[in-house]
N, C-alpha and C positions, 0 to 999 in steps of 0.2 A: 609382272615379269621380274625376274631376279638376273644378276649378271658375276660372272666369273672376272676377276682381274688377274690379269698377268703383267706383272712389271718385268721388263727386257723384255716385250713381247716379240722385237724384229730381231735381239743378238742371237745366241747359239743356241743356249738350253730354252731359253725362254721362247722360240718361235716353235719350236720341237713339243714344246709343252704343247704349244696352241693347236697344233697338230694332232697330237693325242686326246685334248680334251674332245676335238671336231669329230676324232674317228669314236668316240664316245657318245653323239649325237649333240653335244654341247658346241651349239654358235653364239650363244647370248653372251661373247666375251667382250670385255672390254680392254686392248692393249694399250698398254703404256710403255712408252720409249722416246727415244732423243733419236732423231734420224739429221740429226747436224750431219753424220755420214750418210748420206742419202741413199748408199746403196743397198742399206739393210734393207730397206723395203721388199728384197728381191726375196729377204728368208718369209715374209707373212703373205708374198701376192697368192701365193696357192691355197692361202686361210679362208674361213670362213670366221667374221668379226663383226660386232655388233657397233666398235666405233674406235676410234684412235684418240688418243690423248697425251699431249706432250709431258715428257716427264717434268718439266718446269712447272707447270700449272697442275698437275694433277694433287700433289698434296694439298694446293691453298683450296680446291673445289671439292674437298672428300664429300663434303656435308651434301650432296646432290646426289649421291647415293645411300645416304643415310636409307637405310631398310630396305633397301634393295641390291644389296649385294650377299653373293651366296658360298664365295671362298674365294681369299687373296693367292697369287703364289707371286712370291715377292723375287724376283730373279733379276732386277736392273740393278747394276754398281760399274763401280770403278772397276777392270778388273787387273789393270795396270799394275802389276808386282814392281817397278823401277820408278814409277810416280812419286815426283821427290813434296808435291804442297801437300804436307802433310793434311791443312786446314781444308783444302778442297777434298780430301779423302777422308778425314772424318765426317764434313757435312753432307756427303753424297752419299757413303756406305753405313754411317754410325746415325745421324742426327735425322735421315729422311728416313730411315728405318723404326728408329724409336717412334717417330711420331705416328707411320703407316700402323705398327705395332698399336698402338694408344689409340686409336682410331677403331680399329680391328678389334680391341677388346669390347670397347664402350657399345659395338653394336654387335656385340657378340658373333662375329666371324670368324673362321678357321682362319691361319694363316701361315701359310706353310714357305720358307723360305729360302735362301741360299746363303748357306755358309760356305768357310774353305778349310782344306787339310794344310791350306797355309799356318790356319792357326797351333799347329804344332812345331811347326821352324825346324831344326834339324831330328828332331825328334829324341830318341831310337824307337818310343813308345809312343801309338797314336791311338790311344784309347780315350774316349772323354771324358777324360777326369783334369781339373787344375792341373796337377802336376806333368803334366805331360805337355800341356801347354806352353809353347815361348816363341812367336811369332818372331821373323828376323827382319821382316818393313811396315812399314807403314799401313800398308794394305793387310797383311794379316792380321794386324792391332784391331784395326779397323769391324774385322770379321768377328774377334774374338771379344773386344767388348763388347758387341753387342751381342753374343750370345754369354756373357754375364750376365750382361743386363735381362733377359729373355728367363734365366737359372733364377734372380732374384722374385721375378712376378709370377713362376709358376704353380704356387699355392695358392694365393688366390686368381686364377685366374678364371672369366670369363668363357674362355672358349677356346681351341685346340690352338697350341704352337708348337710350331715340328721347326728345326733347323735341320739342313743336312749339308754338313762338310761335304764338299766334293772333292773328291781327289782327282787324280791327272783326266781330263773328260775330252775324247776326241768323236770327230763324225762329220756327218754332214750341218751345212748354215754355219761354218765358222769361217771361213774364209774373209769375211771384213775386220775382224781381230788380230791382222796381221802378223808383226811378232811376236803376240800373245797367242796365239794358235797353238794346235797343237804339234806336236812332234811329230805325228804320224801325218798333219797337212805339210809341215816343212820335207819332210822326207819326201812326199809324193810330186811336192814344188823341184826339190831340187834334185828329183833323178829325169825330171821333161828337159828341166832348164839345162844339167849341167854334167846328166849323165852318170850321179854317182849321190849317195845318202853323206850328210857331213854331221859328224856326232864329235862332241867332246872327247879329249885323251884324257886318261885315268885321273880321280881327285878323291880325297877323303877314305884314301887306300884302296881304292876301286881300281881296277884294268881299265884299259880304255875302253868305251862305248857299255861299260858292266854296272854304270851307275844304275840302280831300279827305283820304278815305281809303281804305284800302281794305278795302270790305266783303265779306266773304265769309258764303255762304248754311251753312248748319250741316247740311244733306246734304252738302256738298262737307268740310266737316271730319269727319264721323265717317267719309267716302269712304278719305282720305286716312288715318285711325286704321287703319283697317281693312286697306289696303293694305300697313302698316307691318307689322300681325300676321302676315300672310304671308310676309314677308320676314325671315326671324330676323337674317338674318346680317348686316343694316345697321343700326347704330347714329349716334347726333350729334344733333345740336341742328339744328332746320331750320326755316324760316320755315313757314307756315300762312295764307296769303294767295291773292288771285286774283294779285297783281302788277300790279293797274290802280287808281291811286289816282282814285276818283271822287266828284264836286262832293255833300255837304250838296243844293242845289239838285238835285241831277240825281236823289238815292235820294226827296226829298219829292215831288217831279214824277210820278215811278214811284209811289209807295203814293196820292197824288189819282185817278191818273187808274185807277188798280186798282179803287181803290175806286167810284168814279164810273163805269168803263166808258168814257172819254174817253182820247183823242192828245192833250190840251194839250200847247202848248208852256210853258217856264217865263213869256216876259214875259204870258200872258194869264194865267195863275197868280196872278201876282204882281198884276193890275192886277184880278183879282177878290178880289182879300186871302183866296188859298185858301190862299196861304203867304205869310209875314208877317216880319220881322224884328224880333227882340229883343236888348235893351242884354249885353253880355258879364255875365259875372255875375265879379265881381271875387275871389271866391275861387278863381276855375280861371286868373286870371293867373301865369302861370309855370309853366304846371301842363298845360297842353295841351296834345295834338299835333294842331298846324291841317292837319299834312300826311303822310301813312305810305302806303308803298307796297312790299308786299315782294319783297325780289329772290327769285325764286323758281330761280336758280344751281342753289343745293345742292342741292334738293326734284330736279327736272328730271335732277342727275349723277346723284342715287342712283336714277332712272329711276321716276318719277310720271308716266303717260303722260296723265291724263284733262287736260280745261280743266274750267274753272270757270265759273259762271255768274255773265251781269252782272248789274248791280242791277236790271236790267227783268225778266230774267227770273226771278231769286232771288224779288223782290219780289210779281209776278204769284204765283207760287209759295205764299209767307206770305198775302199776303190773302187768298187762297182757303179756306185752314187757319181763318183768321180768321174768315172770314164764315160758315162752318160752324159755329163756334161761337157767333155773336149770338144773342140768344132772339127 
């Protein structure tokens, strides 16, 4: 018997993965995760799993699957963008990586991982090349040496490494990632709670609520995971994006009118204070990306045929998930 690991098997993308592999006929998984938050639990109960392993113990007992494992997809980190121990963010994201990586070679397994579009910082170019590269914390350091590190071993390597930057990723299973969630979860939080969307006012020459990004729906990333595992023989570091950077304004619009059943436009939005602008918050000065959009070049050469879904439809998508779950 051979077995599939997923590391962050209970966080966002990683239990979505476990999802997809299952609706694949693939149960022989084994999840890896830290449920110190106990409630992650709730994203893997509907799994089909062959066994759970805490993420503390999993790298010191790799040698127990020696020859019987059959693809890694590495998705557990820090994912904490304001996470100031630097030391704990490189041995969680940088150091448990390398070694999972070193492991994964010596028995020749694929291993297909998660990177971020952190690692380009304010950009304006988010193609994978060095130069475009300049992380603005810790965490995107983090991301990006290790896919150095990854760029250095891939001639001689052993067997398939795929990274994939993810850009802005919302959906369902994220709601334990509290502040780190997405935009389109805070937006749907805070029109129950407060009756109105609260977006940033104008930075980095932007209008208010007009900073962009690009969001992609987390069927379309565990799509693209999945496509990778089929393909052994392509490896590299590859964006994770729709490739259409879109308006703050335009994703809050999309979850009002989801939510409501309405086509407003933004200015009647905005002139019912359904969405509202708020002062920058002065700790994310220097620290934000007003604007990401991935080239999706590489993705496209190594032959990723699907599209992706916009924020209307992504969005439609998640509320629906959403609203199934209200009491």
């Amino acid at each position: 018997m051979t077995y599939t690991i997923v590391t962050g098997a209970a966080g966002f993308i990683g239990s979505k993965l476990v999802e997809g592999l299952n609706r694949r006929g693939i149960t022989e998984v084994i999840a890896v995760d830290n449920l110190q938050h106990a409630d992650k639990f709730r994203n893997l109960a509907g799994c089909e799993i062959a066994d759970y392993v805490d993420q503390a113990e999993f790298i010191a007992t790799l040698e127990r699957y020696d020859g019987a494992v059959e693809a890694v997809f590495h998705q557990g980190a820090c994912s904490d963008t304001m996470e100031s121990d630097g030391r704990y963010m490189m041995d969680n994201n940088y150091g448990y990586s390398k070694r999972l990586l070193e492991w994964c070679q010596d028995e020749e397994v694929p291993l297909i991982y998660a990177s971020s579009a952190s690692v380009y910082g304010a950009g304006p170019e988010f193609r994978e090349e060095r130069r475009c590269e300049n992380p603005l914390n810790v965490y995107g350091y983090s991301k990006f040496l290790f896919d150095q590190y990854v760029r250095r071993i891939l001639e001689a390597k052993t067997a398939q490494v795929v990274g994939l930057r993810y850009f802005n990723v919302y959906g369902p299973n994220e709601a334990h990632k509290g502040r780190m969630a997405s935009v389109a979860l805070h937006a749907y939080q805070q029109l129950h709670a407060e009756g109105h969307v609260k977006l940033f006012v104008g930075c980095d020459g932007y209008r208010d609520g007009e900073q962009r990004r690009d969001f992609i729906y987390v069927d379309d990333v565990v799509a693209v995971n999945l496509w990778f595992l089929e393909r052994r023989e392509v490896s590299g570091v590859f964006n994770c994006g729709t490739g259409r950077a879109q308006t703050f304004n335009r994703l809050a619009a999309a979850v009002v009118n989801a939510v409501h059943g309405t086509q407003a436009m933004l200015p009647d939005l905005v002139a019912k204070r359904l969405i509202e602008y708020v002062p920058f918050p002065p700790a994310l000065v220097g620290k934000y990306q007003s604007f990401t959009e991935a080239d999706l070049s590489r993705l496209r050469a190594a032959g990723y045929p699907s599209e992706f879904k916009t924020v209307e439809q992504g969005v439609a998508a998640y509320m629906a998930e959403l609203k199934k779950q209200e009491p």
